[in-house]
C-alpha positions, 0 to 999 in steps of 0.5 A: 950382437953377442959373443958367445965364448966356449972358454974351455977350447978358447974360441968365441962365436958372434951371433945376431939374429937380425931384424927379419930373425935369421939367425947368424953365427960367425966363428973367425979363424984368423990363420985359414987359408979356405973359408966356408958357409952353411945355410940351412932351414928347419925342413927335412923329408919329414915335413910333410904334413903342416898348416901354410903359412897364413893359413889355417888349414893343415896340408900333406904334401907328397914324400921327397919334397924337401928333397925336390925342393933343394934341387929346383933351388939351384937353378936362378931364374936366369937359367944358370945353376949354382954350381955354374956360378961358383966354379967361376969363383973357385968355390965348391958347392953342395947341399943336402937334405935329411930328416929335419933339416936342408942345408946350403954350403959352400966352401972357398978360398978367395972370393968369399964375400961374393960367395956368401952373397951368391949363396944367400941370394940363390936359395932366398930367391926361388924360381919354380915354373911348370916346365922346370918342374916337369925336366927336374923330375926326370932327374929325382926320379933317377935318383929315387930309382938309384936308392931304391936299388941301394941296399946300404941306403934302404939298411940306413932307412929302416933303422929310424923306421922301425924305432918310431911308431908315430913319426914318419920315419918310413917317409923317403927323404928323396920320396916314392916314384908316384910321389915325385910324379904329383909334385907341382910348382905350387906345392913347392911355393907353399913349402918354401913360403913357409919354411924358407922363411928366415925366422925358420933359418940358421946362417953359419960361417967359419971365416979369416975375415973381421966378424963384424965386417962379415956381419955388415955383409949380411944385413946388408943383404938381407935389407934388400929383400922383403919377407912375409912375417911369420910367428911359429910354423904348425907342424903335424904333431905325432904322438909318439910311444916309447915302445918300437915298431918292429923289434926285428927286421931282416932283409937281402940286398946286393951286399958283400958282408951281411951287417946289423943295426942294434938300436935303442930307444932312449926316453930323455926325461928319463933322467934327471940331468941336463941334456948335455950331461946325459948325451956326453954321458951316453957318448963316452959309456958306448964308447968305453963299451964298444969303441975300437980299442975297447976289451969288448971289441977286441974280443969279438973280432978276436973269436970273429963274432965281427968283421972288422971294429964296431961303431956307434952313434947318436942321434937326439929326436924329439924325446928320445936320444937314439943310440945305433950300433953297427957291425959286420957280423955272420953270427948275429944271435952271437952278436946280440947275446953278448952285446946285451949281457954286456949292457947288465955288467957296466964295468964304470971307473974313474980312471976310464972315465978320466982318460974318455975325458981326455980324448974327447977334448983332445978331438975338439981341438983336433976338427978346430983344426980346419975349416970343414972340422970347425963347422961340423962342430958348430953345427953338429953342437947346435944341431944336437942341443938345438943351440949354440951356448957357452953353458952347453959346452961347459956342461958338456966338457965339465961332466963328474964321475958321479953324474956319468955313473949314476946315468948310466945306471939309469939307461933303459935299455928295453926299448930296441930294434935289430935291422940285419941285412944280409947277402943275397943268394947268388 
Protein backbone atom coordinates (compact mmCIF):
# COMPACT_ATOMS: atom_id res chain seq x y z
CA UNK A 1 0.00 0.00 0.00
CA UNK A 2 1.09 3.66 -1.20
CA UNK A 3 0.12 7.16 -1.39
CA UNK A 4 0.38 8.79 -4.43
CA UNK A 5 0.57 12.61 -3.97
CA UNK A 6 -0.40 15.03 -6.80
CA UNK A 7 1.03 17.89 -4.67
CA UNK A 8 0.35 20.36 -7.15
CA UNK A 9 -3.69 20.33 -6.65
CA UNK A 10 -3.08 18.68 -2.81
CA UNK A 11 -4.74 15.57 -3.38
CA UNK A 12 -3.17 12.04 -2.62
CA UNK A 13 -4.49 8.75 -3.87
CA UNK A 14 -3.83 5.20 -1.87
CA UNK A 15 -3.24 2.47 -4.47
CA UNK A 16 -2.61 -1.50 -3.64
CA UNK A 17 -2.32 -3.89 -6.11
CA UNK A 18 -3.58 -6.74 -4.17
CA UNK A 19 -2.24 -10.48 -4.23
CA UNK A 20 -4.69 -11.63 -7.34
CA UNK A 21 -3.13 -8.11 -9.08
CA UNK A 22 -6.18 -6.10 -9.30
CA UNK A 23 -5.28 -3.01 -9.39
CA UNK A 24 -6.98 -0.22 -6.64
CA UNK A 25 -7.10 3.20 -6.44
CA UNK A 26 -9.00 4.96 -3.55
CA UNK A 27 -8.92 9.09 -3.57
CA UNK A 28 -10.91 10.23 -0.30
CA UNK A 29 -13.00 13.48 -0.24
CA UNK A 30 -14.01 13.90 2.90
CA UNK A 31 -16.82 16.45 2.53
CA UNK A 32 -18.96 14.67 -0.57
CA UNK A 33 -22.11 13.97 0.11
CA UNK A 34 -22.38 11.05 -3.22
CA UNK A 35 -19.60 8.33 -3.37
CA UNK A 36 -18.73 6.59 -6.81
CA UNK A 37 -17.09 3.50 -8.16
CA UNK A 38 -15.48 2.61 -11.48
CA UNK A 39 -14.35 -0.87 -12.47
CA UNK A 40 -13.14 -1.84 -15.48
CA UNK A 41 -11.17 -4.19 -17.79
CA UNK A 42 -8.61 -3.61 -20.54
CA UNK A 43 -11.01 -5.15 -23.28
CA UNK A 44 -13.06 -2.98 -25.99
CA UNK A 45 -14.59 -3.80 -29.26
CA UNK A 46 -11.10 -4.02 -30.53
CA UNK A 47 -10.32 -7.07 -29.06
CA UNK A 48 -11.02 -9.57 -31.13
CA UNK A 49 -8.55 -11.50 -32.28
CA UNK A 50 -6.25 -13.20 -29.19
CA UNK A 51 -4.79 -16.35 -27.79
CA UNK A 52 -7.27 -17.79 -24.49
CA UNK A 53 -6.09 -17.91 -21.76
CA UNK A 54 -3.67 -21.04 -21.12
CA UNK A 55 -3.91 -21.61 -24.54
CA UNK A 56 -1.66 -21.23 -27.61
CA UNK A 57 -3.35 -20.92 -30.26
CA UNK A 58 -4.64 -17.31 -31.56
CA UNK A 59 -8.59 -16.88 -32.08
CA UNK A 60 -11.19 -14.09 -33.93
CA UNK A 61 -14.09 -13.98 -32.05
CA UNK A 62 -17.35 -12.03 -33.83
CA UNK A 63 -17.36 -8.01 -33.73
CA UNK A 64 -19.59 -6.56 -30.82
CA UNK A 65 -18.31 -9.04 -28.16
CA UNK A 66 -17.30 -6.96 -25.60
CA UNK A 67 -20.28 -4.94 -26.15
CA UNK A 68 -22.22 -8.31 -25.63
CA UNK A 69 -20.44 -9.17 -22.93
CA UNK A 70 -21.28 -6.21 -20.80
CA UNK A 71 -24.79 -6.62 -21.22
CA UNK A 72 -24.87 -10.63 -20.11
CA UNK A 73 -22.97 -9.38 -17.02
CA UNK A 74 -25.69 -7.56 -15.54
CA UNK A 75 -27.95 -10.45 -15.00
CA UNK A 76 -26.77 -12.96 -11.68
CA UNK A 77 -27.55 -16.14 -11.88
CA UNK A 78 -30.14 -15.63 -9.69
CA UNK A 79 -32.17 -13.95 -12.56
CA UNK A 80 -31.93 -10.34 -10.90
CA UNK A 81 -30.18 -7.75 -12.91
CA UNK A 82 -27.77 -5.23 -11.58
CA UNK A 83 -30.09 -2.37 -11.85
CA UNK A 84 -32.73 -4.31 -9.77
CA UNK A 85 -30.30 -4.54 -7.25
CA UNK A 86 -29.27 -0.90 -6.95
CA UNK A 87 -32.57 0.92 -6.94
CA UNK A 88 -33.15 -0.83 -4.04
CA UNK A 89 -30.07 0.89 -2.60
CA UNK A 90 -30.65 4.15 -4.20
CA UNK A 91 -27.48 4.02 -6.40
CA UNK A 92 -27.38 4.69 -9.98
CA UNK A 93 -25.84 2.23 -12.08
CA UNK A 94 -24.43 2.11 -15.60
CA UNK A 95 -21.48 0.87 -17.75
CA UNK A 96 -20.18 1.10 -21.08
CA UNK A 97 -17.92 0.03 -23.66
CA UNK A 98 -15.28 1.46 -26.16
CA UNK A 99 -12.49 0.76 -28.14
CA UNK A 100 -10.07 -0.51 -25.42
CA UNK A 101 -11.77 -0.85 -22.57
CA UNK A 102 -15.50 -2.06 -20.49
CA UNK A 103 -16.19 -0.22 -17.63
CA UNK A 104 -18.60 -0.78 -14.45
CA UNK A 105 -19.79 2.25 -12.15
CA UNK A 106 -21.87 3.13 -10.23
CA UNK A 107 -22.75 6.03 -7.99
CA UNK A 108 -24.57 6.76 -4.46
CA UNK A 109 -25.20 8.24 -1.41
CA UNK A 110 -25.66 5.92 1.31
CA UNK A 111 -25.01 2.31 1.10
CA UNK A 112 -21.86 2.58 -0.32
CA UNK A 113 -19.94 -0.32 1.13
CA UNK A 114 -22.94 -2.71 -0.28
CA UNK A 115 -22.74 -1.04 -3.42
CA UNK A 116 -19.21 -1.53 -3.86
CA UNK A 117 -19.61 -5.48 -2.87
CA UNK A 118 -22.70 -5.79 -5.23
CA UNK A 119 -20.63 -4.49 -7.96
CA UNK A 120 -17.47 -6.49 -7.50
CA UNK A 121 -19.38 -9.61 -7.13
CA UNK A 122 -21.68 -9.11 -10.34
CA UNK A 123 -19.25 -8.34 -12.95
CA UNK A 124 -16.55 -11.27 -11.14
CA UNK A 125 -19.38 -13.72 -11.48
CA UNK A 126 -20.42 -14.40 -14.90
CA UNK A 127 -23.50 -16.37 -15.63
CA UNK A 128 -23.92 -17.30 -19.30
CA UNK A 129 -26.30 -20.28 -20.40
CA UNK A 130 -27.50 -20.83 -24.26
CA UNK A 131 -31.04 -19.61 -23.45
CA UNK A 132 -30.09 -16.01 -21.92
CA UNK A 133 -27.76 -15.68 -24.72
CA UNK A 134 -30.07 -16.42 -27.16
CA UNK A 135 -33.22 -13.63 -25.31
CA UNK A 136 -29.99 -11.14 -25.19
CA UNK A 137 -29.74 -11.07 -28.91
CA UNK A 138 -32.76 -9.85 -29.54
CA UNK A 139 -31.97 -6.96 -27.45
CA UNK A 140 -28.33 -5.90 -29.23
CA UNK A 141 -29.49 -6.67 -32.41
CA UNK A 142 -31.88 -3.62 -31.74
CA UNK A 143 -29.44 -1.69 -30.58
CA UNK A 144 -27.15 -2.50 -33.32
CA UNK A 145 -29.89 -1.70 -35.78
CA UNK A 146 -30.52 1.93 -33.61
CA UNK A 147 -26.68 2.54 -34.60
CA UNK A 148 -26.97 1.72 -37.55
CA UNK A 149 -29.52 4.13 -38.35
CA UNK A 150 -27.65 7.09 -36.43
CA UNK A 151 -25.69 8.93 -38.39
CA UNK A 152 -23.61 10.97 -35.48
CA UNK A 153 -22.61 7.59 -34.46
CA UNK A 154 -21.67 6.06 -38.01
CA UNK A 155 -19.59 10.11 -38.31
CA UNK A 156 -18.13 9.24 -34.82
CA UNK A 157 -16.92 5.87 -36.14
CA UNK A 158 -15.57 6.56 -39.32
CA UNK A 159 -13.32 9.14 -37.89
CA UNK A 160 -10.60 6.30 -36.24
CA UNK A 161 -11.45 4.04 -39.18
CA UNK A 162 -9.86 5.96 -41.70
CA UNK A 163 -7.05 7.33 -39.46
CA UNK A 164 -5.57 3.77 -38.94
CA UNK A 165 -4.40 1.14 -41.67
CA UNK A 166 -3.84 -1.78 -39.71
CA UNK A 167 -5.78 -1.60 -36.49
CA UNK A 168 -9.26 -2.44 -36.79
CA UNK A 169 -11.01 0.42 -36.32
CA UNK A 170 -13.84 -0.53 -38.86
CA UNK A 171 -14.54 -2.89 -35.93
CA UNK A 172 -18.33 -1.97 -34.60
CA UNK A 173 -18.01 -1.85 -31.02
CA UNK A 174 -21.91 -2.91 -30.58
CA UNK A 175 -20.89 -5.48 -33.92
CA UNK A 176 -22.70 -6.28 -37.19
CA UNK A 177 -26.14 -8.08 -37.14
CA UNK A 178 -24.45 -11.38 -38.80
CA UNK A 179 -21.83 -10.95 -36.00
CA UNK A 180 -24.02 -10.83 -32.89
CA UNK A 181 -26.28 -13.54 -34.45
CA UNK A 182 -22.68 -16.16 -34.22
CA UNK A 183 -22.20 -15.37 -30.55
CA UNK A 184 -22.15 -18.18 -28.35
CA UNK A 185 -22.26 -18.69 -24.59
CA UNK A 186 -18.78 -20.35 -25.14
CA UNK A 187 -17.35 -17.57 -26.75
CA UNK A 188 -18.46 -15.17 -24.32
CA UNK A 189 -16.69 -17.62 -21.45
CA UNK A 190 -13.18 -17.72 -23.31
CA UNK A 191 -13.27 -13.66 -23.36
CA UNK A 192 -14.24 -13.32 -20.00
CA UNK A 193 -11.76 -15.91 -18.71
CA UNK A 194 -9.27 -14.15 -20.35
CA UNK A 195 -9.87 -10.46 -19.85
CA UNK A 196 -11.94 -10.53 -17.01
CA UNK A 197 -8.97 -11.43 -14.96
CA UNK A 198 -8.19 -9.08 -12.27
CA UNK A 199 -4.39 -8.68 -13.39
CA UNK A 200 -6.05 -7.10 -16.78
CA UNK A 201 -8.47 -5.11 -14.14
CA UNK A 202 -8.35 -1.56 -12.61
CA UNK A 203 -10.68 -0.44 -9.41
CA UNK A 204 -11.19 3.26 -8.87
CA UNK A 205 -13.10 4.74 -6.21
CA UNK A 206 -13.91 8.32 -4.99
CA UNK A 207 -15.23 8.15 -1.33
CA UNK A 208 -16.11 10.16 2.00
CA UNK A 209 -14.80 7.02 3.98
CA UNK A 210 -11.52 6.06 5.54
CA UNK A 211 -9.38 4.90 2.53
CA UNK A 212 -7.87 2.07 4.49
CA UNK A 213 -11.25 0.85 5.51
CA UNK A 214 -12.41 1.05 1.83
CA UNK A 215 -9.43 -0.98 1.22
CA UNK A 216 -10.22 -3.84 3.80
CA UNK A 217 -13.38 -4.04 2.15
CA UNK A 218 -12.01 -4.90 -0.99
CA UNK A 219 -9.70 -7.60 -0.08
CA UNK A 220 -11.84 -8.93 1.94
CA UNK A 221 -13.89 -9.49 -1.14
CA UNK A 222 -11.49 -10.35 -3.25
CA UNK A 223 -10.00 -13.33 -0.88
CA UNK A 224 -13.23 -14.91 -1.16
CA UNK A 225 -12.88 -15.59 -4.88
CA UNK A 226 -10.46 -17.77 -6.77
CA UNK A 227 -8.62 -16.90 -10.13
CA UNK A 228 -6.95 -18.52 -12.62
CA UNK A 229 -3.26 -17.05 -12.88
CA UNK A 230 -2.56 -15.34 -15.63
CA UNK A 231 0.98 -13.73 -16.60
CA UNK A 232 0.46 -11.40 -19.90
CA UNK A 233 -2.68 -11.53 -22.40
CA UNK A 234 -1.39 -12.22 -26.30
CA UNK A 235 -3.32 -9.92 -28.30
CA UNK A 236 -3.20 -9.82 -32.38
CA UNK A 237 -0.27 -7.40 -32.84
CA UNK A 238 -1.06 -4.81 -35.92
CA UNK A 239 1.42 -3.37 -37.89
CA UNK A 240 0.45 -0.03 -37.92
CA UNK A 241 1.65 2.66 -40.63
CA UNK A 242 2.09 6.35 -40.16
CA UNK A 243 0.13 7.14 -43.51
CA UNK A 244 -4.13 7.31 -43.46
CA UNK A 245 -6.56 5.06 -44.87
CA UNK A 246 -8.65 7.37 -46.42
CA UNK A 247 -7.60 11.00 -46.77
CA UNK A 248 -11.21 12.03 -47.25
CA UNK A 249 -14.61 10.44 -46.73
CA UNK A 250 -18.10 11.79 -47.22
CA UNK A 251 -21.20 10.78 -46.82
CA UNK A 252 -25.36 11.56 -46.20
CA UNK A 253 -27.36 10.98 -42.90
CA UNK A 254 -30.56 12.37 -41.46
CA UNK A 255 -28.74 15.46 -40.08
CA UNK A 256 -29.82 19.10 -39.42
CA UNK A 257 -26.34 20.90 -40.02
CA UNK A 258 -23.69 19.27 -42.25
CA UNK A 259 -20.28 18.68 -39.79
CA UNK A 260 -16.80 17.83 -40.46
CA UNK A 261 -14.04 16.04 -38.83
CA UNK A 262 -10.20 17.31 -39.52
CA UNK A 263 -8.00 14.30 -37.96
CA UNK A 264 -4.16 14.14 -37.37
CA UNK A 265 -2.27 11.34 -37.11
CA UNK A 266 0.53 12.25 -34.91
CA UNK A 267 3.51 9.78 -34.47
CA UNK A 268 4.57 9.99 -30.73
CA UNK A 269 8.29 9.11 -31.00
CA UNK A 270 8.46 11.91 -33.13
CA UNK A 271 9.37 14.12 -30.37
CA UNK A 272 12.02 13.82 -27.92
CA UNK A 273 9.82 15.04 -24.79
CA UNK A 274 7.85 12.73 -22.21
CA UNK A 275 4.57 11.98 -23.27
CA UNK A 276 3.11 14.20 -20.60
CA UNK A 277 5.11 17.22 -22.24
CA UNK A 278 4.07 16.53 -25.72
CA UNK A 279 0.32 15.73 -25.14
CA UNK A 280 -0.34 18.88 -22.59
CA UNK A 281 1.70 20.79 -25.07
CA UNK A 282 -0.61 19.55 -27.94
CA UNK A 283 -3.53 20.35 -25.68
CA UNK A 284 -2.82 23.82 -24.88
CA UNK A 285 -1.75 25.01 -28.88
CA UNK A 286 -5.52 23.52 -30.06
CA UNK A 287 -6.60 25.23 -27.62
CA UNK A 288 -4.72 28.78 -28.04
CA UNK A 289 -5.50 27.71 -31.83
CA UNK A 290 -9.16 27.16 -32.18
CA UNK A 291 -10.70 27.17 -28.41
CA UNK A 292 -14.14 29.22 -28.03
CA UNK A 293 -12.72 32.70 -27.39
CA UNK A 294 -9.65 32.10 -29.82
CA UNK A 295 -9.03 35.28 -32.84
CA UNK A 296 -9.35 31.93 -35.02
CA UNK A 297 -12.70 30.84 -34.08
CA UNK A 298 -14.27 34.03 -33.77
CA UNK A 299 -13.27 35.02 -37.32
CA UNK A 300 -14.91 32.06 -38.82
CA UNK A 301 -18.27 32.20 -37.01
CA UNK A 302 -17.84 36.05 -37.81
CA UNK A 303 -17.81 35.35 -41.87
CA UNK A 304 -20.12 32.08 -41.19
CA UNK A 305 -17.32 29.60 -42.25
CA UNK A 306 -19.03 27.69 -39.15
CA UNK A 307 -21.84 27.37 -37.15
CA UNK A 308 -21.47 28.06 -34.11
CA UNK A 309 -17.73 27.47 -31.91
CA UNK A 310 -15.26 24.66 -33.12
CA UNK A 311 -14.07 22.03 -30.77
CA UNK A 312 -11.20 19.44 -30.39
CA UNK A 313 -9.84 16.41 -28.87
CA UNK A 314 -7.18 14.03 -28.08
CA UNK A 315 -6.98 10.71 -27.94
CA UNK A 316 -3.50 8.67 -27.04
CA UNK A 317 -3.55 5.25 -29.37
CA UNK A 318 -0.68 2.92 -29.62
CA UNK A 319 1.92 5.20 -31.07
CA UNK A 320 0.17 8.20 -32.18
CA UNK A 321 -1.69 10.83 -30.39
CA UNK A 322 -4.82 11.81 -32.46
CA UNK A 323 -5.77 15.04 -32.57
CA UNK A 324 -9.94 15.42 -34.22
CA UNK A 325 -11.31 18.91 -34.98
CA UNK A 326 -15.19 19.49 -35.34
CA UNK A 327 -17.12 21.93 -36.82
CA UNK A 328 -20.76 22.91 -38.26
CA UNK A 329 -19.68 23.97 -41.32
CA UNK A 330 -21.37 24.47 -45.18
CA UNK A 331 -18.37 25.50 -46.82
CA UNK A 332 -15.83 22.66 -45.90
CA UNK A 333 -12.98 23.42 -48.69
CA UNK A 334 -13.24 26.95 -46.72
CA UNK A 335 -13.01 25.53 -43.76
CA UNK A 336 -10.13 23.46 -44.51
CA UNK A 337 -8.08 25.88 -46.39
CA UNK A 338 -7.84 28.11 -43.62
CA UNK A 339 -7.34 25.68 -40.79
CA UNK A 340 -4.24 24.45 -42.59
CA UNK A 341 -2.78 27.92 -43.31
CA UNK A 342 -3.29 28.45 -39.84
CA UNK A 343 -1.19 25.53 -38.84
CA UNK A 344 1.95 27.26 -41.15
CA UNK A 345 1.66 30.46 -39.21
CA UNK A 346 1.92 29.18 -35.39
CA UNK A 347 1.42 32.49 -33.45
CA UNK A 348 3.22 31.18 -29.94
CA UNK A 349 3.95 33.63 -26.82
CA UNK A 350 4.50 33.57 -23.16
CA UNK A 351 1.94 35.53 -22.19
CA UNK A 352 -0.53 33.25 -24.05
CA UNK A 353 1.14 30.16 -22.91
CA UNK A 354 1.06 31.45 -19.30
CA UNK A 355 -2.68 32.26 -19.19
CA UNK A 356 -3.29 28.54 -20.81
CA UNK A 357 -1.46 27.48 -17.87
CA UNK A 358 -3.80 29.24 -15.85
CA UNK A 359 -6.86 27.78 -17.04
CA UNK A 360 -5.98 24.42 -17.33
CA UNK A 361 -5.03 24.29 -13.68
CA UNK A 362 -8.11 26.47 -12.58
CA UNK A 363 -10.36 23.24 -14.63
CA UNK A 364 -8.52 20.65 -12.09
CA UNK A 365 -9.42 22.21 -9.16
CA UNK A 366 -12.57 23.01 -10.78
CA UNK A 367 -14.06 18.77 -11.51
CA UNK A 368 -12.42 18.29 -7.88
CA UNK A 369 -15.12 19.84 -7.12
CA UNK A 370 -17.66 16.67 -7.40
CA UNK A 371 -17.71 13.29 -7.36
CA UNK A 372 -18.39 12.55 -11.08
CA UNK A 373 -15.34 15.41 -11.86
CA UNK A 374 -13.12 13.67 -9.50
CA UNK A 375 -13.37 10.61 -11.40
CA UNK A 376 -13.22 11.58 -14.61
CA UNK A 377 -10.05 12.99 -13.74
CA UNK A 378 -8.46 10.14 -12.24
CA UNK A 379 -9.19 7.76 -14.83
CA UNK A 380 -9.06 10.19 -17.91
CA UNK A 381 -5.33 10.90 -16.27
CA UNK A 382 -4.56 6.94 -16.09
CA UNK A 383 -6.28 6.37 -19.26
CA UNK A 384 -4.36 8.75 -21.29
CA UNK A 385 -0.72 8.12 -19.64
CA UNK A 386 -1.66 4.43 -19.20
CA UNK A 387 -1.00 5.53 -15.33
CA UNK A 388 -1.55 7.26 -12.45
CA UNK A 389 1.73 8.83 -10.96
CA UNK A 390 2.84 12.08 -8.76
CA UNK A 391 5.61 12.55 -11.68
CA UNK A 392 2.71 12.39 -14.51
CA UNK A 393 0.86 15.41 -13.28
CA UNK A 394 4.17 17.39 -12.02
CA UNK A 395 5.23 17.20 -15.83
CA UNK A 396 2.32 17.82 -17.07
CA UNK A 397 1.41 21.13 -14.72
CA UNK A 398 5.08 22.01 -14.56
CA UNK A 399 5.67 22.37 -18.96
CA UNK A 400 8.22 25.78 -20.11
CA UNK A 401 7.59 27.81 -22.76
CA UNK A 402 10.56 26.55 -24.19
CA UNK A 403 9.80 22.73 -24.30
CA UNK A 404 5.88 24.02 -25.29
CA UNK A 405 7.48 25.99 -28.48
CA UNK A 406 9.95 23.67 -29.60
CA UNK A 407 6.95 20.68 -29.82
CA UNK A 408 4.89 22.39 -31.43
CA UNK A 409 7.47 23.19 -34.08
CA UNK A 410 8.22 19.68 -34.27
CA UNK A 411 4.02 18.65 -35.30
CA UNK A 412 3.86 16.91 -38.48
CA UNK A 413 0.92 17.61 -39.74
CA UNK A 414 1.03 15.45 -43.11
CA UNK A 415 -0.82 12.72 -41.59
CA UNK A 416 -4.78 13.63 -42.13
CA UNK A 417 -8.10 12.61 -42.73
CA UNK A 418 -11.40 14.66 -43.31
CA UNK A 419 -14.87 12.79 -42.70
CA UNK A 420 -17.62 15.41 -43.84
CA UNK A 421 -21.05 14.32 -43.21
CA UNK A 422 -23.62 16.26 -44.83
CA UNK A 423 -27.87 16.54 -45.06
CA UNK A 424 -29.55 14.11 -46.83
CA UNK A 425 -31.57 15.66 -49.97
CA UNK A 426 -35.10 15.58 -48.81
Amino acid sequence: MKYINFKEIDEKVLYEKLDNELEVYILRKKNFNSETARFFTNFGGLDTEFTPINETKEVKMPSGIAHFLEHKLFEDPSGISAEEYYSKTGAYVNAFTNYTTTCYYFVSTNNFEDNLNYLLDFVQTPHFTDENVEKEKGIILEEAKMCLDNPSRLFSESILSNLFTDIPYNNKIVGTLDDIKKITKEDLYTCYNTFYNPSNMKLFIVTNKKEEDVLKLVKDNQRKKTFIKENSIKRKIYNEKDNVKKDYYEFKGKINENRICYGLKIRKDNFSYSLEEVINSISMYFDFLIGSLSDFNLELKKNKIVNGNISFNLENIDNYIIVKIYAFTNKKDEFISLLEDKFKHPNLNEKDFNNLKKIMKSSIFYNLNTVAGTMDFLYNEYMFFKDLSEETLTKELNLSYEVYKIIINEINYDNKSVTYITKEDN
